[in-house]
C-alpha atoms as an extended CHARMM CRD file, in Angstrom:
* protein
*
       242  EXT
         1         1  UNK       CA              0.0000000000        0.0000000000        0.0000000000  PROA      1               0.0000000000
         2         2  UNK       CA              2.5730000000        2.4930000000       -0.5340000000  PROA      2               0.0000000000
         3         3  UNK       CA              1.5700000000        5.9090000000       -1.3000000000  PROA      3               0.0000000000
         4         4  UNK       CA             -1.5600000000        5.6810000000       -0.0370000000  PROA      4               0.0000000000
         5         5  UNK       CA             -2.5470000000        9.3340000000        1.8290000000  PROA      5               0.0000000000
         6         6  UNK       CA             -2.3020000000        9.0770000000        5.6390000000  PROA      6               0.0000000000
         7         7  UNK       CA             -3.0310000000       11.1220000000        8.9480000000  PROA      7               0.0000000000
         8         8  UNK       CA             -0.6010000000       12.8740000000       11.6110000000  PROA      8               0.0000000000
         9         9  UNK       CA             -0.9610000000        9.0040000000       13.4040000000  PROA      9               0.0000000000
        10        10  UNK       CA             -0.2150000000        7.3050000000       10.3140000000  PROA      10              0.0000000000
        11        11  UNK       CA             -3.8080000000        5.6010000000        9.6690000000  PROA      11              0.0000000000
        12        12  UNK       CA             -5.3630000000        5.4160000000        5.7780000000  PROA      12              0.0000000000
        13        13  UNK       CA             -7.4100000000        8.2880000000        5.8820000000  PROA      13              0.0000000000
        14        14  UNK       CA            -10.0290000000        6.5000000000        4.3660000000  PROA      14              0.0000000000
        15        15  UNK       CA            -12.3660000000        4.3390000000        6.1780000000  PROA      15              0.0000000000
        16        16  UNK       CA            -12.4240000000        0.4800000000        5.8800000000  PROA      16              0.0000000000
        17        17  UNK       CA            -15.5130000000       -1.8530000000        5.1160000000  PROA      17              0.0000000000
        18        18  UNK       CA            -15.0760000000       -5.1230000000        6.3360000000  PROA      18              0.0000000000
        19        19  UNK       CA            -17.2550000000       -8.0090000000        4.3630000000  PROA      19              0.0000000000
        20        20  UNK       CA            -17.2550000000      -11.3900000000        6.1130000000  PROA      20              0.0000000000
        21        21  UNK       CA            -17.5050000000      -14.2060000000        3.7100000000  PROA      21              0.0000000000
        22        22  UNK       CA            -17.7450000000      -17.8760000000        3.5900000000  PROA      22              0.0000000000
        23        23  UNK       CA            -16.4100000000      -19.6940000000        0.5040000000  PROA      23              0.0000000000
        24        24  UNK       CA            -18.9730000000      -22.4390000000       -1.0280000000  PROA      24              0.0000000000
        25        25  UNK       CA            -17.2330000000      -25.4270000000       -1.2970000000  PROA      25              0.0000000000
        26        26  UNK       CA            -15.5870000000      -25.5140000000        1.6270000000  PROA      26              0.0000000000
        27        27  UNK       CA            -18.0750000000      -24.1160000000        4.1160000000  PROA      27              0.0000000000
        28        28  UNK       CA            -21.2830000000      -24.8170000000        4.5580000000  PROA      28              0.0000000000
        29        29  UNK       CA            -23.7760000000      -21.3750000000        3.6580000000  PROA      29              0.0000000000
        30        30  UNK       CA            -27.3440000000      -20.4370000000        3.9120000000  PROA      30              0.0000000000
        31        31  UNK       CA            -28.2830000000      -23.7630000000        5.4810000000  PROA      31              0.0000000000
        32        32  UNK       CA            -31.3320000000      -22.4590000000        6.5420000000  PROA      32              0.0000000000
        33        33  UNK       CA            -32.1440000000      -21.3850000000        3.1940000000  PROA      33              0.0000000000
        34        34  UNK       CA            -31.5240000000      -24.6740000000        1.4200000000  PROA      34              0.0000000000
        35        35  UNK       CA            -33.8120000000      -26.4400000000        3.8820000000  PROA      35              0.0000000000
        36        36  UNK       CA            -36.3250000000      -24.9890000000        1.4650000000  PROA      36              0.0000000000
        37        37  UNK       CA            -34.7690000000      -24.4120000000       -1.8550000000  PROA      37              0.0000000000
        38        38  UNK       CA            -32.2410000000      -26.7080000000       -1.9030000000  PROA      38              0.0000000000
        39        39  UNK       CA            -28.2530000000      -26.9820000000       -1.3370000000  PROA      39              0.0000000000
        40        40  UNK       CA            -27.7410000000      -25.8020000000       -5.0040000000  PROA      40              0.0000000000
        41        41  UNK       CA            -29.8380000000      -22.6810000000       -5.1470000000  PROA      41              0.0000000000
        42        42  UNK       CA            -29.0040000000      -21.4230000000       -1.8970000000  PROA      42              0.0000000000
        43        43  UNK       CA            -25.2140000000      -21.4860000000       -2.4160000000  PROA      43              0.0000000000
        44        44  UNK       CA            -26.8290000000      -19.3340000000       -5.7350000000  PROA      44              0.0000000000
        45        45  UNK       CA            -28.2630000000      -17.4820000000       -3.7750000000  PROA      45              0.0000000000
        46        46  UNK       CA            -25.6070000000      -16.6290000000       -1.2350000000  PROA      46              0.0000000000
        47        47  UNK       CA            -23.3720000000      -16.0780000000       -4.4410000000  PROA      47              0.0000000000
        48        48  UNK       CA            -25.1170000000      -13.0160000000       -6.0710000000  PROA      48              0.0000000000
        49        49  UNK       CA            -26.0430000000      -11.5230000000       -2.6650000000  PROA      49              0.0000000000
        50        50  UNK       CA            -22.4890000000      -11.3890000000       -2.2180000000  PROA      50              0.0000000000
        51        51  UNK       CA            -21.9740000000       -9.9210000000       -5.6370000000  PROA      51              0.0000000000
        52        52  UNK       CA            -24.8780000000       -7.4410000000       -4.8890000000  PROA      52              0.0000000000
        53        53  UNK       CA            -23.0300000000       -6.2460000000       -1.5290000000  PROA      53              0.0000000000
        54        54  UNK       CA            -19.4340000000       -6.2140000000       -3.5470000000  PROA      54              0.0000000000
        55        55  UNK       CA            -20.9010000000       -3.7620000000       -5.9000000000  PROA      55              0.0000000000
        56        56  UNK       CA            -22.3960000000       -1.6810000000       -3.0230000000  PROA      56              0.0000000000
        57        57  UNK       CA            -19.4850000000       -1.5460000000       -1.9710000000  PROA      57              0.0000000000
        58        58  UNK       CA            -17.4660000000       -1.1620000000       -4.7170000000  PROA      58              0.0000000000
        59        59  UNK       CA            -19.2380000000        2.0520000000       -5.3070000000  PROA      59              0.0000000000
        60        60  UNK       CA            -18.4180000000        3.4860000000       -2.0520000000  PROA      60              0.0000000000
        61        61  UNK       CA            -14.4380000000        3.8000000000       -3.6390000000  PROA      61              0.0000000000
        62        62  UNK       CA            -12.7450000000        5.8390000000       -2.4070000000  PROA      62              0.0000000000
        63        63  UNK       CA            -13.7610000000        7.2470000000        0.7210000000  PROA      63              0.0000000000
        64        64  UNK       CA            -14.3590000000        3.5770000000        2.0290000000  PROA      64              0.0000000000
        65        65  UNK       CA            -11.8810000000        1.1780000000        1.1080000000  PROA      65              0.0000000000
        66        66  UNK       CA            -13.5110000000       -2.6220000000        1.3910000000  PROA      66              0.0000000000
        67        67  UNK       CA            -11.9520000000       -5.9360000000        2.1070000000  PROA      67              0.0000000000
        68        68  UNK       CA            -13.0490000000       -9.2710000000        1.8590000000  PROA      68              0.0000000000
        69        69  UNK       CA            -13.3180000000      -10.6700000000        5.3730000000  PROA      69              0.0000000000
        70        70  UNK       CA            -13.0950000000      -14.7260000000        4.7830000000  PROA      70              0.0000000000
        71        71  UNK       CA            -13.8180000000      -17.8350000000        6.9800000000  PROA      71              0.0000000000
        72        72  UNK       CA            -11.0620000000      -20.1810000000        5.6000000000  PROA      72              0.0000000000
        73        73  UNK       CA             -7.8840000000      -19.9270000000        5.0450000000  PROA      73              0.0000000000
        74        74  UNK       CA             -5.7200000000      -20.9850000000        1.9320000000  PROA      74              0.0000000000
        75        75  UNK       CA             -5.1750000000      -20.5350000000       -1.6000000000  PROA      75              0.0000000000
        76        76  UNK       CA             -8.7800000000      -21.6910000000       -2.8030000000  PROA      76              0.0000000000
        77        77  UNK       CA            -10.3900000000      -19.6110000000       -0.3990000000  PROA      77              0.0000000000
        78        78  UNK       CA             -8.6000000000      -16.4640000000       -1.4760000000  PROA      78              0.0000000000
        79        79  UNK       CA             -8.5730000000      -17.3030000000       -5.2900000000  PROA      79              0.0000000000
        80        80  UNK       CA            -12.6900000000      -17.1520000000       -5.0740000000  PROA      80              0.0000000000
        81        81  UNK       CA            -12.9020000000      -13.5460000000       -3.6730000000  PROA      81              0.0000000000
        82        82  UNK       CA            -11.5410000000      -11.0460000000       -6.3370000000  PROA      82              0.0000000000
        83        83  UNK       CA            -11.5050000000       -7.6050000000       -6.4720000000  PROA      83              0.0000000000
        84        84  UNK       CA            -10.7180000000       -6.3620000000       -3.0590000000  PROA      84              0.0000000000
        85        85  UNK       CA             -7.7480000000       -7.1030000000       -0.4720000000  PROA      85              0.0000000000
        86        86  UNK       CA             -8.3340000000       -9.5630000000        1.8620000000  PROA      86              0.0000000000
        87        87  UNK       CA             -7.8280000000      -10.7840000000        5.4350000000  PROA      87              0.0000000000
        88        88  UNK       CA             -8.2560000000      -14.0360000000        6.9340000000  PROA      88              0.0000000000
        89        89  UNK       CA            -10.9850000000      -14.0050000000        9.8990000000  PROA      89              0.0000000000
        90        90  UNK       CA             -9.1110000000      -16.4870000000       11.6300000000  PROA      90              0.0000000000
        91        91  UNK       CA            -10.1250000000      -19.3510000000       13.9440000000  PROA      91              0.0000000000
        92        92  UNK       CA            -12.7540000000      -19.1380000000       16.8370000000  PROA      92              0.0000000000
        93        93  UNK       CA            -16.3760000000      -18.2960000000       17.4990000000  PROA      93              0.0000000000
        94        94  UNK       CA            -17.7000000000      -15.3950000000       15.7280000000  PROA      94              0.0000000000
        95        95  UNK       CA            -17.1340000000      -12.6820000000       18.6970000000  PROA      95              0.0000000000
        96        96  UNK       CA            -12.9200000000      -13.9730000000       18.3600000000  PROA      96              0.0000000000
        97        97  UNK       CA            -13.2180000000      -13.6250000000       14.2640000000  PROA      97              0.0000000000
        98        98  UNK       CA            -14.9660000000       -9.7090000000       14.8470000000  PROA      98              0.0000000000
        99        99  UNK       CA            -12.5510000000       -8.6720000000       17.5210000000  PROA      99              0.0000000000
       100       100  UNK       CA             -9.6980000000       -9.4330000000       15.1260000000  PROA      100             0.0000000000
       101       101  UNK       CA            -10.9130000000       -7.7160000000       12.3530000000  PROA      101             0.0000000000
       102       102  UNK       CA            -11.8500000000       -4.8520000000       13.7440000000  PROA      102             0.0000000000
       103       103  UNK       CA             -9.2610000000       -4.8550000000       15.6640000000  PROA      103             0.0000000000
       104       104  UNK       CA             -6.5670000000       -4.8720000000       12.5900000000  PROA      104             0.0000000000
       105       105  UNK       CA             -8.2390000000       -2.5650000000       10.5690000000  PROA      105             0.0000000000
       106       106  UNK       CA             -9.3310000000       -0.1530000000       13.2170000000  PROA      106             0.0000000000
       107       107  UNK       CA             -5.5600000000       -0.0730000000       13.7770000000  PROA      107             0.0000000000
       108       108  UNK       CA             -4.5960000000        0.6920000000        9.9090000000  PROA      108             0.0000000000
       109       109  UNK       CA             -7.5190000000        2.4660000000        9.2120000000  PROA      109             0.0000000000
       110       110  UNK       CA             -9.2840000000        4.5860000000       12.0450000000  PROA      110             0.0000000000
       111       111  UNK       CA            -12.2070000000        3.9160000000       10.9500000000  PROA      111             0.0000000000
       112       112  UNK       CA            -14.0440000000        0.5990000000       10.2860000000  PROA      112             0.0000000000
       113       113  UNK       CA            -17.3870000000       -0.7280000000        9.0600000000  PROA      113             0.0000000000
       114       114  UNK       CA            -18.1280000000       -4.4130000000        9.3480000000  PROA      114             0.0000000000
       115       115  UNK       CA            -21.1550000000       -6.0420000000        7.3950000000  PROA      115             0.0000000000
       116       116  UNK       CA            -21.6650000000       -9.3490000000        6.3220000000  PROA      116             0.0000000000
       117       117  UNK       CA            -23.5150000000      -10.8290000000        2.6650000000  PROA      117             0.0000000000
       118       118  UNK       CA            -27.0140000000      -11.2250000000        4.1070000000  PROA      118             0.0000000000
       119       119  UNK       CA            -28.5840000000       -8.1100000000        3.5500000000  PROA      119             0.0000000000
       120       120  UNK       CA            -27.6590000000       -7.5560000000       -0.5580000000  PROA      120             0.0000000000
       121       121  UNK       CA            -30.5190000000       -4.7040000000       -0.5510000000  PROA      121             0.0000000000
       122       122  UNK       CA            -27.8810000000       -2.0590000000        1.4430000000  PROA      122             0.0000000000
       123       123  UNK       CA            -27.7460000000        0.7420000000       -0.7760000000  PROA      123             0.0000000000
       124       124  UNK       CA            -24.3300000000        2.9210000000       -0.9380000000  PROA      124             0.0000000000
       125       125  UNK       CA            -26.0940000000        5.6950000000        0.9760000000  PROA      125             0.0000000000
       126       126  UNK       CA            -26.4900000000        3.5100000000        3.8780000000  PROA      126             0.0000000000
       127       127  UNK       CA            -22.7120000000        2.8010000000        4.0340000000  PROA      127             0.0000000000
       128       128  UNK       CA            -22.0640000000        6.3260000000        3.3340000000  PROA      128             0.0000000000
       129       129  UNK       CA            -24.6190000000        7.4380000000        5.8970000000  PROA      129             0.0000000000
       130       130  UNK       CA            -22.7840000000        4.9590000000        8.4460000000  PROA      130             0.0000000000
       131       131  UNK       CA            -19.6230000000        6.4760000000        7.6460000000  PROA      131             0.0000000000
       132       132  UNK       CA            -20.7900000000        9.8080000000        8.5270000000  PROA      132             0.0000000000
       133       133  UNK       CA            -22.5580000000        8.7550000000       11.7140000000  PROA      133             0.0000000000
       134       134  UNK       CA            -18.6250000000        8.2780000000       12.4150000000  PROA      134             0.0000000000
       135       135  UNK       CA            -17.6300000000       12.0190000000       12.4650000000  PROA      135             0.0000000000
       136       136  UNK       CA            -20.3630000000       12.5550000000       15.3430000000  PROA      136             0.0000000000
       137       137  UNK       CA            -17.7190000000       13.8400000000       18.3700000000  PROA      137             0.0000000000
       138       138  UNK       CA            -19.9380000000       12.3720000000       20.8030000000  PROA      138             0.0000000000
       139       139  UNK       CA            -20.6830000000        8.9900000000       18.6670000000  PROA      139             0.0000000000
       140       140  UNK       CA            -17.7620000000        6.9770000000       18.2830000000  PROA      140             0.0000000000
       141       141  UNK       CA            -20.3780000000        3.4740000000       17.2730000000  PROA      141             0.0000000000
       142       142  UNK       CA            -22.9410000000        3.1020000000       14.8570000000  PROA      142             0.0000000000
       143       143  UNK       CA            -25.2670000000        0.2560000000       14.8400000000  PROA      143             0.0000000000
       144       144  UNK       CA            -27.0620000000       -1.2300000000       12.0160000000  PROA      144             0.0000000000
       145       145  UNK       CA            -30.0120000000       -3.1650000000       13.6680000000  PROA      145             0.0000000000
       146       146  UNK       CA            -31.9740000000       -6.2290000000       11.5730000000  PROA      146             0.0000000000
       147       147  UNK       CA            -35.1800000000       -7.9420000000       12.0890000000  PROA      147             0.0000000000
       148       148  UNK       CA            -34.0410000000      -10.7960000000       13.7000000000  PROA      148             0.0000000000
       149       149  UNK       CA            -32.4170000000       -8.9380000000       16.5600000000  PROA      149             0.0000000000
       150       150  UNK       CA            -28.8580000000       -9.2890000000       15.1770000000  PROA      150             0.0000000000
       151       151  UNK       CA            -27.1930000000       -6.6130000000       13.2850000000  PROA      151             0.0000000000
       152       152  UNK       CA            -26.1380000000       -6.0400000000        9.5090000000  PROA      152             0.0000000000
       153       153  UNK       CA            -23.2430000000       -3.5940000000       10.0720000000  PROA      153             0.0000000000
       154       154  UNK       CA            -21.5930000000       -2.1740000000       12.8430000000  PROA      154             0.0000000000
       155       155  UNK       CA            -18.9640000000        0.6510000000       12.5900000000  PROA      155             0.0000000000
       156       156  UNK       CA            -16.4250000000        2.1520000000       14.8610000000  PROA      156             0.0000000000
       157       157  UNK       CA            -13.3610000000        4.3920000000       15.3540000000  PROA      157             0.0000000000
       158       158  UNK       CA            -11.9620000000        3.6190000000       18.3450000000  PROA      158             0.0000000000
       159       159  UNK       CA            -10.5220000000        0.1160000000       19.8570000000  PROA      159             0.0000000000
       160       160  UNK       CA            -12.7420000000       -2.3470000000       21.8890000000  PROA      160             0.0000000000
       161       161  UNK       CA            -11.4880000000       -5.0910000000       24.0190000000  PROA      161             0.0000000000
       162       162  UNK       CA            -11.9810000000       -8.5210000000       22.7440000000  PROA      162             0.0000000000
       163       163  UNK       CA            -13.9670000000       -8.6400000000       25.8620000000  PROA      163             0.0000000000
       164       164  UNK       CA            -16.6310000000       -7.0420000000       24.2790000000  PROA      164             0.0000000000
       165       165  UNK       CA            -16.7380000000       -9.1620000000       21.4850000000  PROA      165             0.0000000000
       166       166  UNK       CA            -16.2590000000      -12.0480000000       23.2880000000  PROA      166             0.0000000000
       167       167  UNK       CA            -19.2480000000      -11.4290000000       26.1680000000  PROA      167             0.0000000000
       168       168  UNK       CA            -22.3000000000      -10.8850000000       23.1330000000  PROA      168             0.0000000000
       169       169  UNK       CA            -23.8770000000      -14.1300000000       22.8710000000  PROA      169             0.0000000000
       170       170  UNK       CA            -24.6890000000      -14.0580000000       18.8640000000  PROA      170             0.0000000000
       171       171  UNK       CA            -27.3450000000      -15.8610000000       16.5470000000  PROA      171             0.0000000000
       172       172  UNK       CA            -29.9230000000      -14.4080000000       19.5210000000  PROA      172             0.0000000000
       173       173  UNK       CA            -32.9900000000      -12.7740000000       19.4090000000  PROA      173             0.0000000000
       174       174  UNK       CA            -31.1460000000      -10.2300000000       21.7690000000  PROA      174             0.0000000000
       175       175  UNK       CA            -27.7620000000      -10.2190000000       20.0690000000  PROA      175             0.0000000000
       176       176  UNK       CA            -28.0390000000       -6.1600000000       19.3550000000  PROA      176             0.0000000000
       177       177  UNK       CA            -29.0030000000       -5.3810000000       22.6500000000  PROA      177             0.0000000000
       178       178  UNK       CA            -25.9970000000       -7.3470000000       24.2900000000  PROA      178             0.0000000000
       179       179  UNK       CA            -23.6920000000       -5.8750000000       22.1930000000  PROA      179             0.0000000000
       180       180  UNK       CA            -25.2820000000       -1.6440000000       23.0880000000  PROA      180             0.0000000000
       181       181  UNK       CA            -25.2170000000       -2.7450000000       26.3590000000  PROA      181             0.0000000000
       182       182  UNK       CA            -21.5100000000       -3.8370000000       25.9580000000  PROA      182             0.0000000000
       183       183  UNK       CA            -20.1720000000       -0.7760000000       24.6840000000  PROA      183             0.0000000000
       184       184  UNK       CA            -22.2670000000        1.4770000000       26.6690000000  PROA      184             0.0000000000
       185       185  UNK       CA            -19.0430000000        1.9380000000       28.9340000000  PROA      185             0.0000000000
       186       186  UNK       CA            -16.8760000000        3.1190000000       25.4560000000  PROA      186             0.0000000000
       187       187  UNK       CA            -19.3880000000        5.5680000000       24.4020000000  PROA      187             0.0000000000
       188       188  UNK       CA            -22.2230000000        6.4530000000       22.8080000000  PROA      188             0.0000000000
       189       189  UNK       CA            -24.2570000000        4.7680000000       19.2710000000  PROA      189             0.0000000000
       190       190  UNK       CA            -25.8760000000        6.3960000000       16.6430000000  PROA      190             0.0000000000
       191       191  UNK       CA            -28.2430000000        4.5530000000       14.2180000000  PROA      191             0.0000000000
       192       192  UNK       CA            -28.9960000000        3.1090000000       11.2890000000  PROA      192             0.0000000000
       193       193  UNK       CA            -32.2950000000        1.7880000000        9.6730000000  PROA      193             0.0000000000
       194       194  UNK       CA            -33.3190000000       -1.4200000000       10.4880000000  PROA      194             0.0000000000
       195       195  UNK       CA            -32.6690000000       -4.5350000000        7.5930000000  PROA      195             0.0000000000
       196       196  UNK       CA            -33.8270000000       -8.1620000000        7.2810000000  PROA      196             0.0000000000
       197       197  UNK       CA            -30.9700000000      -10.4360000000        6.6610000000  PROA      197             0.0000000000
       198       198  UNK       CA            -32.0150000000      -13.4560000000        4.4710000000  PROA      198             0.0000000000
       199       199  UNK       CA            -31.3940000000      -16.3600000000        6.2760000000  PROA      199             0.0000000000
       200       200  UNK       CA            -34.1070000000      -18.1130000000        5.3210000000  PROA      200             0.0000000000
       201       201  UNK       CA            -37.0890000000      -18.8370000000        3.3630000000  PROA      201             0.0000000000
       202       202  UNK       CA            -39.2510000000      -16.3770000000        5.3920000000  PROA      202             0.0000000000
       203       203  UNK       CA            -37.0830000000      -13.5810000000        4.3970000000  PROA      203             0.0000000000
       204       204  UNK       CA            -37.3800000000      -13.7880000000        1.0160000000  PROA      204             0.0000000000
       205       205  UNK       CA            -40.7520000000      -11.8130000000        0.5550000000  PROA      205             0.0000000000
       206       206  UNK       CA            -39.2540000000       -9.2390000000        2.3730000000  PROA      206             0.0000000000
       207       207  UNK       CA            -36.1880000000       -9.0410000000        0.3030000000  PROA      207             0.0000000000
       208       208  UNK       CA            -37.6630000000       -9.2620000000       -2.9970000000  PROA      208             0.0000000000
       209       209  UNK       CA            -40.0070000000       -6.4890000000       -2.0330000000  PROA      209             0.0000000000
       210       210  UNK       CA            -37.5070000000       -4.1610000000       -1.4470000000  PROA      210             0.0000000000
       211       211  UNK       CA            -35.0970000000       -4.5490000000       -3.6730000000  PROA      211             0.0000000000
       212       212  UNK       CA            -38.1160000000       -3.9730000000       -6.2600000000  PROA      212             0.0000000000
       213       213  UNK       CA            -38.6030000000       -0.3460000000       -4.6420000000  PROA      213             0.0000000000
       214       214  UNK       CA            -35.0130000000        0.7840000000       -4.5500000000  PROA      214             0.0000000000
       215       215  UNK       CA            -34.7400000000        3.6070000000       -6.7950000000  PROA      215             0.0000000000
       216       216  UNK       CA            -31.3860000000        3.1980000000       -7.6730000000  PROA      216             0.0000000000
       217       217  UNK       CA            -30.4930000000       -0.7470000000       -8.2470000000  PROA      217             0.0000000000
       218       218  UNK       CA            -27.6390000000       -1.4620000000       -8.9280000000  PROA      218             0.0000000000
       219       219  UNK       CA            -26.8250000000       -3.9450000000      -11.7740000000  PROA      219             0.0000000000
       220       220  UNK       CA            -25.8410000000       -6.8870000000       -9.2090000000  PROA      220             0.0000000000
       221       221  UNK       CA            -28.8870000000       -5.8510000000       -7.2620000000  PROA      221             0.0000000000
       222       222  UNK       CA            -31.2570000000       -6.6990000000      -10.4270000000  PROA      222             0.0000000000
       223       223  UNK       CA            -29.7270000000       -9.4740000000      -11.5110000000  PROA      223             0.0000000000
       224       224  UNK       CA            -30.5730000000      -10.9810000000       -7.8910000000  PROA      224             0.0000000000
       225       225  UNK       CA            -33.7760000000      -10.0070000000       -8.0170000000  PROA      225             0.0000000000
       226       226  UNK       CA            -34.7110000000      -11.4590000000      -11.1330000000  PROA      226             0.0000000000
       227       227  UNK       CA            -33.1790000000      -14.4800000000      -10.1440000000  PROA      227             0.0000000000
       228       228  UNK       CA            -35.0550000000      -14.8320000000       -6.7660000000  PROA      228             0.0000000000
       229       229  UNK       CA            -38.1950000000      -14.2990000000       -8.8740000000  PROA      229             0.0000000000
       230       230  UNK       CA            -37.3100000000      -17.1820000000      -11.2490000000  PROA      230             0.0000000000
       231       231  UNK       CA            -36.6490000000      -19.6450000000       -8.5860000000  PROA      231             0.0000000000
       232       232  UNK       CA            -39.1150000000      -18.8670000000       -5.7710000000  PROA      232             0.0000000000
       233       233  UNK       CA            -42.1470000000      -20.4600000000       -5.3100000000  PROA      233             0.0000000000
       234       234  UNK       CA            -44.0390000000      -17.8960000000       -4.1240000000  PROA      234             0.0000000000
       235       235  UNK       CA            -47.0000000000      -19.8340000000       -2.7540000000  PROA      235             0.0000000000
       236       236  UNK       CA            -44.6410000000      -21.5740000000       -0.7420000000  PROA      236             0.0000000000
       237       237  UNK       CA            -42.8590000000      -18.8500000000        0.4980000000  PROA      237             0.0000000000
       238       238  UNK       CA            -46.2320000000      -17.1490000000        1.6360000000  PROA      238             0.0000000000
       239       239  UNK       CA            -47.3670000000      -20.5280000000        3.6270000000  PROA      239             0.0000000000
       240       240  UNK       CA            -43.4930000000      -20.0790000000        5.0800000000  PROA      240             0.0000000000
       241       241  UNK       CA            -44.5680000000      -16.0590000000        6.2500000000  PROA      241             0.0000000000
       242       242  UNK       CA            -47.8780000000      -16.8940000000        7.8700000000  PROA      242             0.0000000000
């Protein structure tokens, strides 16, 4: 990275964005998903939501710079994710793999937003508006809350002990709220609008809905879409919503 522009401390002055990733093939993905549509079209699935988020993302260039954030480890896993640098998320439960992360871009960067591939109907403005929420003096978190009581992206610009990390219990209807309460002590959180991730067959309704009203979709973003429409059975997807 030499050349790149950086502060009186020596941090990238722009911001990182942080994708975690699982590579098909050699981890399993969307496994709630294919209990309805099957192994196949839910590693589709998972594939062109993650293509929709890269090109989100993408877009963002430069005043976010985004990484790949994968499970595995290895030369297949790394030859499947193109386009941006990469870090291994290392071993451990998910609170170990966000810690170190964070922790190693927050240290190069400043700044650092963390999302995952679940929620492909993020528009740029949302990052951008996350980004922002960063500048706030008084704010040094921003929160992303979703549906199911997790989160889709969290953001920071200061360090947080692993402890932190380590003491949310996540996958929880409550996982948010642990993880305000657990930074209450580091400062304050500003807010982002709430999105469903699409974990499973439920979701999809949801998602398909609103990535039909975004006024801006992005290529990646349509091509999803059409495909969702293609393969879903709607009629079985509405018996899964009731």
């Amino acid at each position: 990275m030499a050349g790149m522009a950086r502060d009186a401390q020596g941090k990238d002055m722009t911001a990182a964005l942080a994708i975690f990733v699982k590579t098909p093939g050699l981890s399993p993905v969307k496994t709630r998903l294919a209990a309805t549509l099957g192994t196949d079209d839910a590693t589709r699935f998972y594939r062109l939501a993650a293509a929709a988020t890269a090109a989100v993302a993408q877009s963002c260039q430069p005043p976010l710079t985004p990484y790949w954030a994968i499970a595995e480890a290895g030369p297949v896993a790394s030859a499947a994710w193109h386009d941006f640098a990469q870090l291994e998320q290392g071993e451990g439960d998910l609170g170990e793999r966000l810690a170190r992360i964070y922790a190693a871009l927050q240290a190069r960067h400043g700044r650092v937003l963390l999302i995952g591939a679940d929620a492909p109907q993020l528009t740029p403005a949302m990052l951008l508006a996350a980004l922002a929420a960063l500048h706030d003096t008084d704010k040094p978190f921003v929160l992303g809350e979703a549906s199911d009581g997790g989160f889709w992206l969290f953001g920071g610009r200061v360090p947080i002990p692993s402890t932190v990390w380590l003491g949310v219990r996540y996958s929880q209807p409550d996982t948010a709220m642990q993880l305000r309460s657990a930074l209450a002590a580091y400062g304050h959180l500003a807010t982002l609008p709430m999105l469903t991730d699409a974990d499973n067959a439920a979701d999809l309704p949801v998602l398909i809905q609103v990535l039909a009203s975004l006024p801006n979709i992005m290529p990646a973003q349509r091509t999803l879409y059409d495909w969702l429409l293609a393969v879903t059975d709607h009629a079985l997807l509405e018996r899964t919503s009731a």
